[in-house]
BALOBA-1460 file (C-alpha; in Angstrom, 3 decimals):
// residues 167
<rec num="1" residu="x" x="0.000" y="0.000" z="0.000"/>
<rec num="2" residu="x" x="1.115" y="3.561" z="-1.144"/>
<rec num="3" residu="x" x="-0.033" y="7.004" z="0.331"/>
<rec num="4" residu="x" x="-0.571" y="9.105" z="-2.770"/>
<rec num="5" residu="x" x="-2.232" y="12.135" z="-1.021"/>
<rec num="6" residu="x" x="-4.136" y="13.297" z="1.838"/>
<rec num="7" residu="x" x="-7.513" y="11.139" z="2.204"/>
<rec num="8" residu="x" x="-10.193" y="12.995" z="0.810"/>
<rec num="9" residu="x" x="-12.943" y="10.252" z="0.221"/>
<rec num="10" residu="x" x="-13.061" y="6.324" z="2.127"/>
<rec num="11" residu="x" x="-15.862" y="3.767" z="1.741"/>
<rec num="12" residu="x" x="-18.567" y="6.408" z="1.664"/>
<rec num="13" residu="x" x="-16.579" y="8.644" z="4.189"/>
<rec num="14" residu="x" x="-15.585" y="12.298" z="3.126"/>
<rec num="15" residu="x" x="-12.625" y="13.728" z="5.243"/>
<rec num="16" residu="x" x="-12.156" y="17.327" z="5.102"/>
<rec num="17" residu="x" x="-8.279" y="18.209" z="6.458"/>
<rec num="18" residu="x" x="-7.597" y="21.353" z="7.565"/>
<rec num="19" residu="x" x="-5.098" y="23.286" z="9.995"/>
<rec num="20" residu="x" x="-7.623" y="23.340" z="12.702"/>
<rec num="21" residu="x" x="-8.805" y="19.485" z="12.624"/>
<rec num="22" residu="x" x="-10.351" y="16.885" z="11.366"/>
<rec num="23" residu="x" x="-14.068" y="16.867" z="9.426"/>
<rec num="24" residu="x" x="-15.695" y="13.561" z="8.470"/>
<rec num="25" residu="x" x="-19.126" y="13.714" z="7.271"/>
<rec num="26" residu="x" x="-21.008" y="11.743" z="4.436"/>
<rec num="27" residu="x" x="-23.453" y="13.956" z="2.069"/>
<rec num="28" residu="x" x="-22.357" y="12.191" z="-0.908"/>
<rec num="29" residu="x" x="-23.321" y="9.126" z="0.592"/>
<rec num="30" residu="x" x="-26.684" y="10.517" z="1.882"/>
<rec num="31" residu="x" x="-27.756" y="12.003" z="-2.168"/>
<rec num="32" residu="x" x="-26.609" y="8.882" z="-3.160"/>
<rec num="33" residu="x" x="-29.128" y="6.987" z="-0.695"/>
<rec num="34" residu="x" x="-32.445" y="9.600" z="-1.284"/>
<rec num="35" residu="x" x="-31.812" y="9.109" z="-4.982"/>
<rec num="36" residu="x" x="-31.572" y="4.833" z="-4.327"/>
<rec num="37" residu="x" x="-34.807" y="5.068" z="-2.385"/>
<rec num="38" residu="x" x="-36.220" y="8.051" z="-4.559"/>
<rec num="39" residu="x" x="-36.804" y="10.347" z="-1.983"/>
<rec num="40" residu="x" x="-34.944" y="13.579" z="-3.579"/>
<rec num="41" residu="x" x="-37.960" y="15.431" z="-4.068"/>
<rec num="42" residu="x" x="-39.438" y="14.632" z="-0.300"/>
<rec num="43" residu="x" x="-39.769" y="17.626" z="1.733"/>
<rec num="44" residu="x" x="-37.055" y="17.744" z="4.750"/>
<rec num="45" residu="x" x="-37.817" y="17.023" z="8.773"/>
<rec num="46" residu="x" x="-35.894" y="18.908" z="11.700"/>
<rec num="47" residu="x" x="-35.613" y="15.737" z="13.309"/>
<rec num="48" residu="x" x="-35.114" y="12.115" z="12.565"/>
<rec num="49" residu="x" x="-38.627" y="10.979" z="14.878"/>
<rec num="50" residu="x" x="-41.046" y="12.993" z="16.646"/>
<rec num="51" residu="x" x="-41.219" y="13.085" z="20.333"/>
<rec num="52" residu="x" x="-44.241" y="11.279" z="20.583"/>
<rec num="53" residu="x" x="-43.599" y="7.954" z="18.225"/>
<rec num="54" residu="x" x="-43.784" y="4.928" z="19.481"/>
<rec num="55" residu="x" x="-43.319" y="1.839" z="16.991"/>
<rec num="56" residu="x" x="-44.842" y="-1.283" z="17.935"/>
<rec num="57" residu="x" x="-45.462" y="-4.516" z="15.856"/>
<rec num="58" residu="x" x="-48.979" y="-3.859" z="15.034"/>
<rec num="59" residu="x" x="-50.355" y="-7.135" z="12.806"/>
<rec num="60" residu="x" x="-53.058" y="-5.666" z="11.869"/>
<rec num="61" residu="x" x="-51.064" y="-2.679" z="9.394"/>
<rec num="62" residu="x" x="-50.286" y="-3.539" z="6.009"/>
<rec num="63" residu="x" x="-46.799" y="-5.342" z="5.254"/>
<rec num="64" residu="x" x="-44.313" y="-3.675" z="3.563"/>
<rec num="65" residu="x" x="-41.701" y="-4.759" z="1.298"/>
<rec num="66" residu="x" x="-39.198" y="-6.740" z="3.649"/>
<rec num="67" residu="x" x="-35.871" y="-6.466" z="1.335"/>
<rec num="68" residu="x" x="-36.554" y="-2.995" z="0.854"/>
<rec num="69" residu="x" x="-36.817" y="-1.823" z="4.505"/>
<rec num="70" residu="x" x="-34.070" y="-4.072" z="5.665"/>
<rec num="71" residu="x" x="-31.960" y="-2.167" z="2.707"/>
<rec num="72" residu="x" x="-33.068" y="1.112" z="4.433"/>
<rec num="73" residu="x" x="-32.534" y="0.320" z="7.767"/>
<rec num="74" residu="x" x="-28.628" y="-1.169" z="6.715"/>
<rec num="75" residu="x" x="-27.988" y="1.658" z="5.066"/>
<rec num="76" residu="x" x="-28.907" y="4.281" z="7.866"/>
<rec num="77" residu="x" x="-26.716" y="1.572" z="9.826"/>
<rec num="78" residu="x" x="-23.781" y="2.844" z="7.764"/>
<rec num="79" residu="x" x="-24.426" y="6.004" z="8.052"/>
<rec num="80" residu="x" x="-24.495" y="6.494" z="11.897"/>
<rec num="81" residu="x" x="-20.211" y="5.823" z="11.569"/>
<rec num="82" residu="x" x="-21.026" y="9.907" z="10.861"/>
<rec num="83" residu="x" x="-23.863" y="11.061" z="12.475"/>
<rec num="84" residu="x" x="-24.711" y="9.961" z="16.394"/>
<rec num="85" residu="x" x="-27.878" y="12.158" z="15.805"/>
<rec num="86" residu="x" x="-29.614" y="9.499" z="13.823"/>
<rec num="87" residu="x" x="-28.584" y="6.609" z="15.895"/>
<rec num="88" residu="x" x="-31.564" y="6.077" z="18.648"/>
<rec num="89" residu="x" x="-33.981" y="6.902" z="15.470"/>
<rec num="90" residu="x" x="-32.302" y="3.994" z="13.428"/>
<rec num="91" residu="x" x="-31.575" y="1.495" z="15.527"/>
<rec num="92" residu="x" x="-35.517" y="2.070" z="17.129"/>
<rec num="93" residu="x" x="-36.483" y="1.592" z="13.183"/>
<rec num="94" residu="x" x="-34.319" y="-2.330" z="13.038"/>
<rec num="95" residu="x" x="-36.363" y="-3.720" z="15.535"/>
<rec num="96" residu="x" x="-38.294" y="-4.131" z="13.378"/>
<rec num="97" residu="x" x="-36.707" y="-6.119" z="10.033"/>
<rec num="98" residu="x" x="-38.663" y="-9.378" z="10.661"/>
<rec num="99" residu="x" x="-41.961" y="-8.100" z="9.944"/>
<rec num="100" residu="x" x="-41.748" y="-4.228" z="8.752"/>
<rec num="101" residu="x" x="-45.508" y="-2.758" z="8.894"/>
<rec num="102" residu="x" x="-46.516" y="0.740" z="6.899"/>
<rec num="103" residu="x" x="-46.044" y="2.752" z="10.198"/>
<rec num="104" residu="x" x="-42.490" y="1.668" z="10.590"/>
<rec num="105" residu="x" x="-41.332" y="2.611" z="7.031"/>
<rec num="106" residu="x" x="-42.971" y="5.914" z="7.695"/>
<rec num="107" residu="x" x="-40.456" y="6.149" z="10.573"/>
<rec num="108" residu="x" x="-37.701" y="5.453" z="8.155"/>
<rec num="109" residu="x" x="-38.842" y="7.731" z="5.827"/>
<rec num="110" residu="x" x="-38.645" y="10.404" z="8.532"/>
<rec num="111" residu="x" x="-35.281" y="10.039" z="8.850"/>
<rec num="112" residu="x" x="-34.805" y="10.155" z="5.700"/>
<rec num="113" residu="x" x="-36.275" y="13.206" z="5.296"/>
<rec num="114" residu="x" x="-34.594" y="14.556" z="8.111"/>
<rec num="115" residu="x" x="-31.112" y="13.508" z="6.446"/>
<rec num="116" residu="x" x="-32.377" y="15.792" z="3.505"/>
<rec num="117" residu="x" x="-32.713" y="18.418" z="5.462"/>
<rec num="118" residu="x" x="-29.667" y="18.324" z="6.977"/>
<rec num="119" residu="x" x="-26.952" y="16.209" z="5.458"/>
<rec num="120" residu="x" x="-23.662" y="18.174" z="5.940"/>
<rec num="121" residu="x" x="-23.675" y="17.553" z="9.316"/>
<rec num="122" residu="x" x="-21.141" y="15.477" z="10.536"/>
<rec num="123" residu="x" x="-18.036" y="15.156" z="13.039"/>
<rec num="124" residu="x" x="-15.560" y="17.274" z="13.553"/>
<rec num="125" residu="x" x="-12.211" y="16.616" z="15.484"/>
<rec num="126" residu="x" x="-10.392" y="19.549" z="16.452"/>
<rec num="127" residu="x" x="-6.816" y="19.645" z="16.516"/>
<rec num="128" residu="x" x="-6.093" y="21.299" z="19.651"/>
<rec num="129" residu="x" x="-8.122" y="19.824" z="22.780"/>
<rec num="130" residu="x" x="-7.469" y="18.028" z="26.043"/>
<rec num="131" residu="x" x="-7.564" y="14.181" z="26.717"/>
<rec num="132" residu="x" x="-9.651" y="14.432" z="29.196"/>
<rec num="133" residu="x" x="-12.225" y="11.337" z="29.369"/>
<rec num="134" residu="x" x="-15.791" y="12.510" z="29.231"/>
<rec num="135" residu="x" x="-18.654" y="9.848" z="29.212"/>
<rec num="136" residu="x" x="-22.567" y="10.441" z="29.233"/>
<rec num="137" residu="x" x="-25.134" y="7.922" z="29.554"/>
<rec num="138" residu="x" x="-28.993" y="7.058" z="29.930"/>
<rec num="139" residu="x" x="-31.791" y="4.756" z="30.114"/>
<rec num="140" residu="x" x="-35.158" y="4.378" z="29.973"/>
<rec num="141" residu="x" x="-35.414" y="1.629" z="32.235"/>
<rec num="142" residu="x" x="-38.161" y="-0.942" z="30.769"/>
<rec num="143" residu="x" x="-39.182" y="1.771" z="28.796"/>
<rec num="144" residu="x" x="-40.045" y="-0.272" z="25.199"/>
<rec num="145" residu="x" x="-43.761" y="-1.342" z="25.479"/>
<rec num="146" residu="x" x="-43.882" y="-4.490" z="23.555"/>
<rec num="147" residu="x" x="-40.801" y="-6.393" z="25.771"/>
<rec num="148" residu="x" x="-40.059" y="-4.073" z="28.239"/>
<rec num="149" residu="x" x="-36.553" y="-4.092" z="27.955"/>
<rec num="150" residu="x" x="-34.621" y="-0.838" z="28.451"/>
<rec num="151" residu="x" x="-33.282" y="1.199" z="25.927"/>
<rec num="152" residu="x" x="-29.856" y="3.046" z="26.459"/>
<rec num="153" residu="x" x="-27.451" y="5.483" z="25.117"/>
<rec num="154" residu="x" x="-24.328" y="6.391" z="25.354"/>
<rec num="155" residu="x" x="-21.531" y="8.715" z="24.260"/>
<rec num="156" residu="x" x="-18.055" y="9.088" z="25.334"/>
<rec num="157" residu="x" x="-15.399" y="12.380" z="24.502"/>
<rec num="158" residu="x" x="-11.427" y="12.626" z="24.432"/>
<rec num="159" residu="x" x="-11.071" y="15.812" z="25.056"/>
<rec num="160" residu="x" x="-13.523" y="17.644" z="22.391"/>
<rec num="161" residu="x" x="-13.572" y="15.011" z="20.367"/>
<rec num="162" residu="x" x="-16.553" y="12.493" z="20.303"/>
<rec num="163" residu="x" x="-14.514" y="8.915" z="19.878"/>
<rec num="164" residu="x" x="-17.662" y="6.277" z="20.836"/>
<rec num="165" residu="x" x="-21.277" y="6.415" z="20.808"/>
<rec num="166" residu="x" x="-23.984" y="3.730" z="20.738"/>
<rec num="167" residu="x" x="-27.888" y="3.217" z="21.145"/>
């Protein structure tokens, strides 16, 4: 393996280098997914759910098209390597690949229409900041209706720079 020049573009990644830090963020990646899915001309959300969704498997909605939803879900997967803010959304959203029902892929959607809305957001990683070790957490303690099993967050700092997250 040769370096030929400074990383610009990885695996869907685009890394912006500059004298102050580090910027990795994916809007190529997120056109090329609303134009996969053909949601370009969808109008944009301020956030990926609202407040007051809850998803539950509800048998009596119509079915939706299991390969495509699981091809949704995967991709927002990818996607959260970039952007913590769409992690709770997504991984709320892949509960539910077994049996996908209409109001689920309208949760999708709204992420996807939130990504419209915003997709040069990213992470940035500034050059000069301490190494101090910063971790937040929290829980909803048996908060999921349908097993009651908890769901939790968490996201951890170096410094100023975000390094972990999960949901």
């Amino acid at each position: 393996m040769s370096m030929m020049r400074e990383l610009i573009y990885f695996l869907g990644l685009q890394v912006k280098q500059v004298k102050e830090g580090i910027f990795i963020n994916q809007t190529k990646y997120i056109h090329d997914l609303l134009k996969k899915f053909d949601l370009l001309d969808c109008s944009s959300a301020k956030t990926p759910m609202a407040t007051a969704t809850k998803l539950e498997l509800n048998t009596k909605e119509k079915c939706v098209d299991i390969s495509s939803y699981r091809g949704m879900v995967g991709s927002l997967l990818y996607l959260t390597v970039s952007r913590p803010d769409i992690m709770f959304a997504t991984c709320l959203c892949a509960r539910f690949q077994a049996d996908p029902r209409e109001s689920h892929l309208v949760a999708i959607k709204r992420i996807f229409r939130y990504l419209k809305g915003s997709p040069n957001l990213g992470i940035w990683y500034p050059r000069d900041s301490g190494f101090d070790l910063i971790c937040y957490s929290d829980a909803d303690y048996a908060g999921y209706i349908i097993d009651m099993k908890s769901t939790t967050g968490s996201c951890q700092f170096l410094g100023n720079k975000l390094v972990s997250w999960f949901s």
